[in-house]
C-alpha atoms as one frame of an Amber mdcrd trajectory, in Angstrom:
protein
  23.796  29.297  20.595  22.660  28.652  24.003  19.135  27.310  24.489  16.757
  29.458  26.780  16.906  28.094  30.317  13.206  26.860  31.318  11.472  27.727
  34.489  10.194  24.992  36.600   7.421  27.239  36.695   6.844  27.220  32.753
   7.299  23.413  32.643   3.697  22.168  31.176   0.707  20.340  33.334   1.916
  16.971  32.067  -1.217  15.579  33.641  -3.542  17.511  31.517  -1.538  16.755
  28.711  -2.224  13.119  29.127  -5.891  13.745  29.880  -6.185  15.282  26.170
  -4.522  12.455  24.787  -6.628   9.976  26.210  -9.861  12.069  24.983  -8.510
  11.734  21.435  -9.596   7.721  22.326 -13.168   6.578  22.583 -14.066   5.528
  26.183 -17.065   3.114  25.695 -19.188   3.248  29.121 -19.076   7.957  27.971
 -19.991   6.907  24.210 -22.998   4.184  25.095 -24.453   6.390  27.829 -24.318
   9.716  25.642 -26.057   7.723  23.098 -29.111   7.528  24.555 -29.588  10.967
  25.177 -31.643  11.450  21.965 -34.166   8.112  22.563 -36.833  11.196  24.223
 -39.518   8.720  24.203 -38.029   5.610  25.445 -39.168   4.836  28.966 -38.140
   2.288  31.408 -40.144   1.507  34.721 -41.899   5.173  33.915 -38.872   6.861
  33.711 -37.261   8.080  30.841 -34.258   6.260  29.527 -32.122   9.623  28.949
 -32.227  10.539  32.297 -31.745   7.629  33.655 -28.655   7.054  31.622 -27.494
  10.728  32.581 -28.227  10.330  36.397 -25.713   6.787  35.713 -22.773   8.739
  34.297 -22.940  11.137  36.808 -22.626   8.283  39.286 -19.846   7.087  37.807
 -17.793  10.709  37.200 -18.169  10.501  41.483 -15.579   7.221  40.620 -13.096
   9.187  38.383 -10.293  12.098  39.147 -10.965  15.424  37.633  -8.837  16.148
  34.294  -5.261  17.608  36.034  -7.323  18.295  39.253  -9.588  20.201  37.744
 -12.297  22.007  39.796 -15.280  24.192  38.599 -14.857  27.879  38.944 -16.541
  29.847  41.687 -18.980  31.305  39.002 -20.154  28.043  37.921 -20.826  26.567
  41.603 -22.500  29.824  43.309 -25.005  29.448  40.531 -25.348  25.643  40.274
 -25.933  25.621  44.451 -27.919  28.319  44.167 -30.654  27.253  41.598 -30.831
  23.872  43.439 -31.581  25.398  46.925 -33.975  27.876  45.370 -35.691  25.272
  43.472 -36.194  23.232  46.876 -37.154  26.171  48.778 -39.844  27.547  45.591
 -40.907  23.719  46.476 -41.305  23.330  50.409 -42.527  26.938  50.676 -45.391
  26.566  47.802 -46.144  22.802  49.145 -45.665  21.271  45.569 -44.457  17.791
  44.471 -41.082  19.186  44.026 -38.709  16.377  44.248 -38.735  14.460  40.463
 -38.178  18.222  39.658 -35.652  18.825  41.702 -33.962  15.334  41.045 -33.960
  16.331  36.842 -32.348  19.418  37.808 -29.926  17.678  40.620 -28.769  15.205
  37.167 -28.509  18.310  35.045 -25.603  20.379  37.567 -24.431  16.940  37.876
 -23.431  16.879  34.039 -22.408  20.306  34.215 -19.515  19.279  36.937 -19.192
  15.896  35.238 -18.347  17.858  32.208 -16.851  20.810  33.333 -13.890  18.900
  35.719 -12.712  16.497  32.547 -14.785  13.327  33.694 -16.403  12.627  30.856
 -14.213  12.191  27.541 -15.935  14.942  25.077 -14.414  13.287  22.260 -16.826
   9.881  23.108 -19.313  11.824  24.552 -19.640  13.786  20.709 -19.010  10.368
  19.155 -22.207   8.737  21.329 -24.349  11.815  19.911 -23.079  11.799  16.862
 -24.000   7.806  16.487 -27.306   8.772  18.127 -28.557  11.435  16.099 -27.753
  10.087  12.430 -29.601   6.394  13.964 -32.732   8.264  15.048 -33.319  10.346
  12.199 -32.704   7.824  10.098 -35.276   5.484  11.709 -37.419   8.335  11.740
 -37.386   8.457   7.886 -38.295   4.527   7.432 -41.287   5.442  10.387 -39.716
   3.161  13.056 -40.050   5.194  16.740 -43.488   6.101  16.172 -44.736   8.709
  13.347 -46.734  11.735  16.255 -46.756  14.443  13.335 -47.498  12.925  10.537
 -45.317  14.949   7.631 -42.746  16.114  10.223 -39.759  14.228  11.568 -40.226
  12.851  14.809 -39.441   8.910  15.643 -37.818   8.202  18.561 -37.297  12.590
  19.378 -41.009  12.408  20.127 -42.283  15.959  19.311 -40.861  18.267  16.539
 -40.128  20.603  18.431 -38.158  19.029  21.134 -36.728  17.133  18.813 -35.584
  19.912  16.576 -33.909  21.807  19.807 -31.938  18.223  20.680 -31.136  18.263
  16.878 -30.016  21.639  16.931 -27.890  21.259  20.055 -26.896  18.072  20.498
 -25.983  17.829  16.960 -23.613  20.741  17.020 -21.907  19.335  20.053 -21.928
  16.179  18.082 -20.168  17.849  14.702 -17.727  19.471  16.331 -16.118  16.990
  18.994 -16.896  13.216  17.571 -13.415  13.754  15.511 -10.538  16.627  14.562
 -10.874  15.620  10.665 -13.030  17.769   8.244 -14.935  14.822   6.911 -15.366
  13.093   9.732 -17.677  16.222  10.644 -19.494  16.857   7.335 -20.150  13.084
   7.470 -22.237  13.643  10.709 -23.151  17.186   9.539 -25.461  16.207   6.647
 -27.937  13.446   8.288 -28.057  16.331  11.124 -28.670  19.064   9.019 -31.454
  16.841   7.119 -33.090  16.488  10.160 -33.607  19.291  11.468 -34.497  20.387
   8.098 -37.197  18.055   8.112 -38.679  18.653  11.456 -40.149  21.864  10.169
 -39.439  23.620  13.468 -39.118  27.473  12.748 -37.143  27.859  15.336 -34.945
  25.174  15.490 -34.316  26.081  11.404 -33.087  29.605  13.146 -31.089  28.128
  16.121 -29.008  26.294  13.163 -28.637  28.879  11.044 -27.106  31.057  13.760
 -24.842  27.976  14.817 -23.651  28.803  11.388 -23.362  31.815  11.528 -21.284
  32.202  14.822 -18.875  29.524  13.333 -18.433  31.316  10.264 -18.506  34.961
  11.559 -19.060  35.822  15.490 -16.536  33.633  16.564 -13.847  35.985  15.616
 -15.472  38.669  17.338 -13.831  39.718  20.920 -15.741  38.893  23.700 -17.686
  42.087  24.276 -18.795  41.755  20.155 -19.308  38.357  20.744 -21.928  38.266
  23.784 -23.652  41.703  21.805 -23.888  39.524  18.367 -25.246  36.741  20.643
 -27.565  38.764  22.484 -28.656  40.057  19.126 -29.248  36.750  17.443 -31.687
  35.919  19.971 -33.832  38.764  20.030 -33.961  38.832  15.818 -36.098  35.193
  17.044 -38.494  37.144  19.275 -39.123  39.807  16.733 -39.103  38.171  13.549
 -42.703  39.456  11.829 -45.440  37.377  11.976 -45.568  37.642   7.825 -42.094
  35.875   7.857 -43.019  32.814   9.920 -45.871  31.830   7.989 -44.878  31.639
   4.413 -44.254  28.488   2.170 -44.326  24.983   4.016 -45.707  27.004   7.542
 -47.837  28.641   6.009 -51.000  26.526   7.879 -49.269  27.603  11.324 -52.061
  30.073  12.346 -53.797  27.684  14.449 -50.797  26.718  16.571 -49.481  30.006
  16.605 -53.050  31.676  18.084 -52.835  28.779  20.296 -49.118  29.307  21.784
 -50.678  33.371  22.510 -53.007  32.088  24.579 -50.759  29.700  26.219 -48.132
  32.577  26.907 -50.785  35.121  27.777 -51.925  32.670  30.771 -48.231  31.929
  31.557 -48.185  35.681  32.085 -51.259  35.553  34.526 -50.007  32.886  36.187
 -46.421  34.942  37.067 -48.419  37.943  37.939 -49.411  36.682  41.076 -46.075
  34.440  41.661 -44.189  34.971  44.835 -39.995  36.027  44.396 -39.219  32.871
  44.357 -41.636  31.614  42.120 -44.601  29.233  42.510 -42.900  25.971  42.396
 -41.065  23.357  40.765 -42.907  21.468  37.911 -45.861  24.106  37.982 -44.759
  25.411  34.188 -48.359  24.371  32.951 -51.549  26.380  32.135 -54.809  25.190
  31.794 -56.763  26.510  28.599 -60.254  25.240  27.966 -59.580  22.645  30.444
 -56.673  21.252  28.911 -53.056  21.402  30.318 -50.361  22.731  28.193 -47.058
  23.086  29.336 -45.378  26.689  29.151 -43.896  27.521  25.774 -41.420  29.709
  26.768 -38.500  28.563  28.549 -37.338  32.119  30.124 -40.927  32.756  31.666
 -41.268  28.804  32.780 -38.036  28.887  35.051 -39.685  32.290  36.363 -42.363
  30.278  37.448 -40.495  27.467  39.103 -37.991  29.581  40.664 -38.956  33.124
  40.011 -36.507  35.882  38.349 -33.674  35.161  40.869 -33.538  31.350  39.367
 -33.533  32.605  35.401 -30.728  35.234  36.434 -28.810  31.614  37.997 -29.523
  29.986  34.961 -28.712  32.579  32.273 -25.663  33.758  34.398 -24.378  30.063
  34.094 -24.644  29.764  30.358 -23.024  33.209  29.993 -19.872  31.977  31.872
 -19.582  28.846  29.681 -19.917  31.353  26.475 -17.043  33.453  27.596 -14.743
  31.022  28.713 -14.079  29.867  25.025 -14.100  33.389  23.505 -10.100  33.170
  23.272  -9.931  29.831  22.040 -12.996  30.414  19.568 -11.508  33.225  18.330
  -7.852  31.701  17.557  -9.585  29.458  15.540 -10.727  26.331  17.321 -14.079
  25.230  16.307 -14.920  22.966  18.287 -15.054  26.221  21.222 -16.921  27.815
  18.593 -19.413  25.062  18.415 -20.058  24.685  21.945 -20.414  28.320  22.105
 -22.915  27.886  18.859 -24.786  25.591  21.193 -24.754  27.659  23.911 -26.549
  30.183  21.157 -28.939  27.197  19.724 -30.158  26.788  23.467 -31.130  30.368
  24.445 -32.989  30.919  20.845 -34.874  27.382  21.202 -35.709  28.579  24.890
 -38.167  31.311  23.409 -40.842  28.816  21.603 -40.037  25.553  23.940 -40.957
  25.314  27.662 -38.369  22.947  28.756 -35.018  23.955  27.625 -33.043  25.873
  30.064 -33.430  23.194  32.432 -33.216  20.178  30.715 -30.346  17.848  29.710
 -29.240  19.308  26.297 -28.244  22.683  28.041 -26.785  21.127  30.734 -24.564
  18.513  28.396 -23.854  22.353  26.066 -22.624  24.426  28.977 -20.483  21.605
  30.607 -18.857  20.766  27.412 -17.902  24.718  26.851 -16.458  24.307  30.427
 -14.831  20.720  29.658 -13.363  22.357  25.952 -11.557  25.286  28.417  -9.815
  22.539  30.196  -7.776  21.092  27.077  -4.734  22.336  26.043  -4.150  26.073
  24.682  -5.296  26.110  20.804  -2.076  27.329  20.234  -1.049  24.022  21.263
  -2.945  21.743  19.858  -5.163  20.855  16.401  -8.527  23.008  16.223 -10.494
  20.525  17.949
């Protein structure tokens, strides 16, 4: 029998076929830098040593070619430029400090591109977290990184809170694309799922459970069921009753919890009187009693830095990164599925936290959905 003649047209990308090869191998300068995403507290000069190390990858991604001549899809640039130039306008027109700001936010569409065109290996940028995570939990547990919350896990993540959203997202990123093999993963899965465990965080607890969840169950849901079951997993964490955050081990949470009411009822006050395009960059903070808290509420802070134009930027962007993998995800590859799941673990740790939908974990979850879309069809390659 004859063989079917092949169309020059069918012939595969053979460039993007050695791009995925060479992500199966660690590249060390992706791994060390990734690594120190997790050291929260770490400071050098008075900066912090994350985003310094993230603002230094994205330096050197301007050095590399895209995977195959890759280039990020209109839907990811319009809002990218956009929330930068509203963010610097929200700035000059409500004469704030606005450039550190701006700068954090400049670093985070950086990683998004970085990520998104292939120049950053995902395999050694999930191997870096992966390292990361299990080394800084685990030197949280002997009390080396500094012990804020006594009785909750905190080291070198700094609060319990932050830490448990970095836990929750970074470490699902980390399971799912350090290595293809199953016990590679449940290897870094354990130490990850111990510490978020211990950080007592209600709502990181949640954001993990739904990663679970969507690996297990909404990832084989099309992409209109799986944006709904999405949707819906984030507003169960707005509503859950008050009786069912405050049992067991949380049950001595009233205090915080009448605090963060107050908080968000003067975040509230403050957007009442907040101009379209918000009332500034780095003005998320509210003064109660004559202390300064920073917003707790992620959605209503980027209202306030950028007003309801720059949350529509921001959600629209994570939306786009969710539905690119929906195909691949639902075929079976779980590492999509787990950069989707941290897509998931960022918009439920964005109601309770104030920085989170502008800050590097997001950024490093939605560019490695967009990376993941670049590889080879599942059909054509292991799940991962």
């Amino acid at each position: 029998m004859r063989g079917r003649v092949v169309s020059p047209w069918d012939l595969p990308d053979t460039s993007v076929q050695r791009a995925d090869d060479a992500d199966r191998q660690v590249r060390a300068t992706d791994f060390l830098l990734m690594a120190m995403v997790p050291l929260r507290v770490v400071e050098v000069a008075g900066l912090p040593l994350n985003e310094l190390a993230m603002a230094a990858l994205v330096g050197l991604c301007l050095l590399r070619p895209a995977r195959g001549g890759a280039r990020l899809p209109g839907t990811v640039v319009v809002p990218l430029g956009g929330l930068l130039a509203l963010l610097t306008w929200s700035g000059l027109a409500n004469d704030v400090d606005w450039i550190r700001r701006v700068g954090h936010v400049a670093v985070c569409c950086g990683l998004v591109w970085a990520f998104g065109t292939g120049r950053i290996s995902l395999r050694s940028a999930g191997a870096g977290l992966a390292a990361s995570l299990v080394a800084v939990i685990g030197l949280a547990l002997v009390g080396i990184g500094g012990d804020s919350y006594p009785g909750r896990l905190t080291g070198y993540l700094g609060d319990p809170n932050a830490g448990a959203f970095f836990i929750a997202v970074l470490g699902v990123l980390a399971v799912f694309f350090c290595d293809d093999r199953w016990q590679v993963r449940l290897a870094v899965a354990v130490p990850v799922v111990a510490g978020l465990v211990l950080t007592y965080s209600r709502t990181g607890l949640l954001a993990g459970a739904f990663a679970v969840v969507w690996v297990l169950l909404g990832r084989r849901l099309g992409p209109a069921g799986g944006a709904i079951m999405a949707a819906g997993l984030v507003w169960i964490v707005d509503n859950v009753p008050r009786s069912l955050t405050t049992f067991g081990p949380f049950s001595d949470r009233s205090g915080s919890d009448a605090l963060r009411e107050r908080i968000v009822a003067q975040e509230k006050v403050e957007l009442a009187g907040a101009p379209w395009y918000g009332n500034g960059p780095g003005t998320a903070k509210v003064d109660i009693r004559d202390l300064e808290f920073f917003f707790h509420n992620s959605y209503l802070a980027v209202r306030q830095e950028g007003g309801w134009l720059a949350l529509l930027l921001v959600l629209g962007l994570m939306v786009v990164a969710f539905l690119r993998l929906s195909r691949r995800s639902r075929a079976g590859d779980l590492a999509a599925a787990g950069a989707q799941a941290a897509i998931i673990g960022t918009a439920v740790m964005a109601i309770t936290l104030g920085e989170v939908l502008l800050d590097t974990p997001m950024a490093i979850a939605v560019g490695s959905a967009l990376g993941h879309a670049l590889r080879c069809p599942p059909e054509a390659s292991s799940d991962g």
